[in-house]
C-alpha positions in Angstrom: 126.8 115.3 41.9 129.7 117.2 41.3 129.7 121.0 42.6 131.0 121.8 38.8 128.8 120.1 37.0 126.1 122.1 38.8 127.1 125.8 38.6 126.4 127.1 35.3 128.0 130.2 33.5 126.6 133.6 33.6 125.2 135.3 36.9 121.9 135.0 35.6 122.3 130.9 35.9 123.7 131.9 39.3 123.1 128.5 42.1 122.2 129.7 45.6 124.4 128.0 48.6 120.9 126.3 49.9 120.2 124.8 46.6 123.9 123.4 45.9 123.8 122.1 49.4 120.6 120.7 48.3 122.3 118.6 45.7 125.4 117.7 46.6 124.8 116.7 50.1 127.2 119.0 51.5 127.3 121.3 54.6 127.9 124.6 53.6 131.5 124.8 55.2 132.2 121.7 53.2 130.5 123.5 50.1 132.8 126.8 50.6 135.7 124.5 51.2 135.3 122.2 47.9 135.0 125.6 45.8 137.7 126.8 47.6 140.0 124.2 46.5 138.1 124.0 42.8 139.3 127.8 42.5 142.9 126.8 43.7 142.8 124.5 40.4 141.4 127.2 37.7 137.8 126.2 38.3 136.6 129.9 37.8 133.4 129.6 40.5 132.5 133.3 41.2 129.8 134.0 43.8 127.8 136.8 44.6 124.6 137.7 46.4 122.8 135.5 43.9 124.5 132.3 44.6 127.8 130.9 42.7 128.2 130.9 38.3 131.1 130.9 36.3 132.0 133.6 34.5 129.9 134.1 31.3 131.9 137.1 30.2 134.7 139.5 31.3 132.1 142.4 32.5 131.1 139.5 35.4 134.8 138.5 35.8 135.5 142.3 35.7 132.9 142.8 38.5 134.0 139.8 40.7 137.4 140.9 40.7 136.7 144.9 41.4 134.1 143.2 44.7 137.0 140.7 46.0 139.5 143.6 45.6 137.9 145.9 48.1 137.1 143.0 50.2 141.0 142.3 50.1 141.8 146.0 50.6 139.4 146.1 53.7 140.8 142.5 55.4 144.4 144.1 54.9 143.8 147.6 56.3 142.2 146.0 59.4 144.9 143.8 59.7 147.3 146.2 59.8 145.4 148.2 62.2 145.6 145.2 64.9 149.3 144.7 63.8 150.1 147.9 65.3 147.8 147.8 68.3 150.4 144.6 69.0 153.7 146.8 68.0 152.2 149.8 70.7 151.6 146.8 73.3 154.7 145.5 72.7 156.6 148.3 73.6 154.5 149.7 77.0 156.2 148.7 79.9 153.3 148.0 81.9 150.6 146.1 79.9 147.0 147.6 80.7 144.1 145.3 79.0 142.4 147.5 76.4 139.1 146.0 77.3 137.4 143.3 79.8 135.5 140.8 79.2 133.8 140.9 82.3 132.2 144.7 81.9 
């Protein structure tokens, strides 16, 4: 079956990743790949802690894009946290490791 004939609109209709796994026969990296790639072609597919629906209104598109905006916000501000941990390591003279795998 195909992963957008499955998922249904409104969160309430929301498919869990076990039970889309279920029916399509895929793994669930191949699942969060294929919806990956549906999304890149304006297959709206949202997903939340109740599985994956497409939007039944704009208060669930609303909500989906507020929760993947602080996610974004979060991976960025780490990001640039390591970026310049790299920049200050750059520039020592004498390169210390910060940690050891071995303690």
């Amino acid at each position: 079956m195909m992963i957008e004939d499955i998922i249904k609109r409104g969160e309430a209709n929301a498919i869990s990743t076990k039970d889309l796994t279920a029916l399509t026969g895929l793994t669930e990296r191949e699942l969060r790949k294929r919806i990956e790639t549906l999304r890149r072609q304006r297959v709206y597919i949202i997903s939340s802690t109740k599985g994956y629906y497409m939007p039944a209104n704009l208060l669930e598109l609303d909500k989906y894009i507020q929760r993947e905006s602080r996610r974004a916000k979060s991976t960025l501000f780490t990001l640039r946290e390591f970026k310049k941990l790299r920049r200050e390591i750059a520039l020592r003279a004498e390169f210390e490791p910060l940690c050891r795998l071995d303690e």
